[in-house]
C-alpha positions as CSV (number, residue, x, y, z in Angstrom):
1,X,7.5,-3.0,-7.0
2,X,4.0,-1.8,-6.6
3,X,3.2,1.3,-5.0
4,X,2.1,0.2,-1.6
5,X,5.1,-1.7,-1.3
6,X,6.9,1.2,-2.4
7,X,5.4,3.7,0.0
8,X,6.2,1.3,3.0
9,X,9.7,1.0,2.2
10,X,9.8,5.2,1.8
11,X,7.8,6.4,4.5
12,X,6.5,3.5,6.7
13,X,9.3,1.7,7.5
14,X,11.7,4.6,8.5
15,X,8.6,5.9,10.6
16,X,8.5,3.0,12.2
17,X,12.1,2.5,13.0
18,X,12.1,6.1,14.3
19,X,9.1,5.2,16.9
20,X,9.9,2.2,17.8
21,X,13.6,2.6,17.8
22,X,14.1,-0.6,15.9
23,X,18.7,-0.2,15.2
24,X,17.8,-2.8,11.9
25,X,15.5,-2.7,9.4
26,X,15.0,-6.2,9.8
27,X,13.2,-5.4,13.2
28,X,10.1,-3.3,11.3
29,X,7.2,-5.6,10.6
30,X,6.0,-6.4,7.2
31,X,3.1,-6.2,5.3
32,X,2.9,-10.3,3.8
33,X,-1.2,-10.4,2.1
34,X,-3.6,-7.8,1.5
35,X,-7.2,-9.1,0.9
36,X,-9.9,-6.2,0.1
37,X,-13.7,-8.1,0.1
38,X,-16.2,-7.1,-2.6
39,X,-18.8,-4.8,-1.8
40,X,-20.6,-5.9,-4.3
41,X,-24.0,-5.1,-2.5
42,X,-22.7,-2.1,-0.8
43,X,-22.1,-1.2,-4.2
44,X,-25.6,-1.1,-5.7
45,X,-26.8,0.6,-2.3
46,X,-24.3,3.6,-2.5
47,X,-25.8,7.1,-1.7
48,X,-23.2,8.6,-1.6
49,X,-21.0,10.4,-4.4
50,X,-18.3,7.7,-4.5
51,X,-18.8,3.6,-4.9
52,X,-16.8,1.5,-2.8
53,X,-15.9,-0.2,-6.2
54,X,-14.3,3.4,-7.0
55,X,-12.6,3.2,-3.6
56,X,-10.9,-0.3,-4.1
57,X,-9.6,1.2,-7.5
58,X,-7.7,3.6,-6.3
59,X,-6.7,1.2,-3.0
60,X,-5.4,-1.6,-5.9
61,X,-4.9,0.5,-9.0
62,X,-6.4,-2.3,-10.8
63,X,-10.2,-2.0,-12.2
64,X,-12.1,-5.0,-12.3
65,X,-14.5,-4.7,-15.1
């Protein structure tokens, strides 16, 4: 399991039962697809002390080289 998925199962979805007040686990919604978008030219305009290449990184823990 990857890590977002694991840190939904261990902190979202009881969370989310709690506010809700969903009785079965089956009740919480569920993340399906997550699609992050290049920022390519963001990237090479960057003033600041981080990329957004840097960002997605750590978001995925995948580099794309």
């Amino acid at each position: 399991m990857n890590r977002m998925q694991e840190r939904y199962q261990k902190e979202a979805v009881p969370a989310l039962q709690k506010a809700f007040q969903f009785r079965n686990v089956m009740q919480v919604p569920r993340i399906t697809k997550v699609v992050l978008i290049s920022a390519w030219a963001a990237n090479r305009k960057c003033q600041g002390s981080r990329s957004p290449m840097a960002d997605m990184t750590t978001i995925t823990g995948q580099n794309q080289s």
